[in-house]
N, C-alpha and C positions, 0 to 999 in steps of 0.2 A: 631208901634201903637199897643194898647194892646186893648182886647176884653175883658169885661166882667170878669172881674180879673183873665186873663191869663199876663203873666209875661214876659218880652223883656229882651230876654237873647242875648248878642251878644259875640262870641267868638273871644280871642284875636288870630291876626291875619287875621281873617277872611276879604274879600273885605268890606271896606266899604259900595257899593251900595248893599249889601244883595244878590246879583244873583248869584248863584252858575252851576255850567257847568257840569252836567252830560254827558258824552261820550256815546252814542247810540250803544249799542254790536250789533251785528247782533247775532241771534239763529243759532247753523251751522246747525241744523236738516232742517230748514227754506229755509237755501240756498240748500242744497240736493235736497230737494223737489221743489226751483222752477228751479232748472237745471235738473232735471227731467224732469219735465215741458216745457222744452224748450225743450230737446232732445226729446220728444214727438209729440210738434209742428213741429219741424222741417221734423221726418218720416213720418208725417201727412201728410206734406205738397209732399215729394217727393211720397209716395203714390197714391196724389192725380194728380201728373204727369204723373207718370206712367199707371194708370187705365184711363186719358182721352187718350192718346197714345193708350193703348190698347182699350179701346172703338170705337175709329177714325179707325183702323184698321178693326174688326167686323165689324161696319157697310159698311164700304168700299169694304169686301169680299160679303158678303151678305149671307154667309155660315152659320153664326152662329149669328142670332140674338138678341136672349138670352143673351147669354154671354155680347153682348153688353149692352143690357137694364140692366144687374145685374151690371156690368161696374159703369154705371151712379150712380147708388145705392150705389156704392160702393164710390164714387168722393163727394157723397152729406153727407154720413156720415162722410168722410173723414174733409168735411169742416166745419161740429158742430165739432169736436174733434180739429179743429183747431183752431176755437172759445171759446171754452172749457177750452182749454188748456192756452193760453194768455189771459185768462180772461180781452176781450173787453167789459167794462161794455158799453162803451158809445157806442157802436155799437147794443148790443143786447138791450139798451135802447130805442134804437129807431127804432130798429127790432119791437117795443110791442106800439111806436107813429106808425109803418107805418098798423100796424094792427087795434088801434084803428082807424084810418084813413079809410081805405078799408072798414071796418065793417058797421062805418059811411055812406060810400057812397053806399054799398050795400041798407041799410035801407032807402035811398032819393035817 
């Protein structure tokens, strides 16, 4: 169907139904960066073992309480970089519904 005297050119050979199939490349820069990104997630996450480990220990001596409370600190950044990184939209989406929520009920 032509538009406004644009012209219907069909090439021989071509499929009859018109639909042609372009193959999706993947960017390799693209996959670098989200295997980056994993490999990221992933020390995140074993960091974040590590440091409740060594927190649990701290407060279990009782010697060094510090270290434990930086510990914690250290588990909670651990878990936005792990957020971060896997880009969970639909979790930090509703990371911002349970805030609008709370906010709400602080006000009533």
């Amino acid at each position: 169907m032509s538009r406004d005297g644009e012209e219907e050119s069909v090439e021989e050979g071509a499929p009859s139904s018109g639909i042609i199939r372009v193959r999706a490349r993947h960017d390799p820069f693209l996959v670098v960066c989200r295997c980056f990104s994993v490999i990221t997630a992933a020390v995140a996450l074993l960091c974040i073992a590590v440091n409740v480990m060594s927190a649990i220990r701290s407060f279990e001596n009782g010697s060094d309480i510090f270290d434990g409370i930086f510990r914690c600190y250290a588990v909670l950044i651990a878990c936005f970089v792990v957020l971060a990184e896997t880009e969970w939209a639909f979790i930090l989406k509703f990371w911002q519904v349970c805030f609008v929520d709370l906010r709400c009920e602080l006000l009533f």
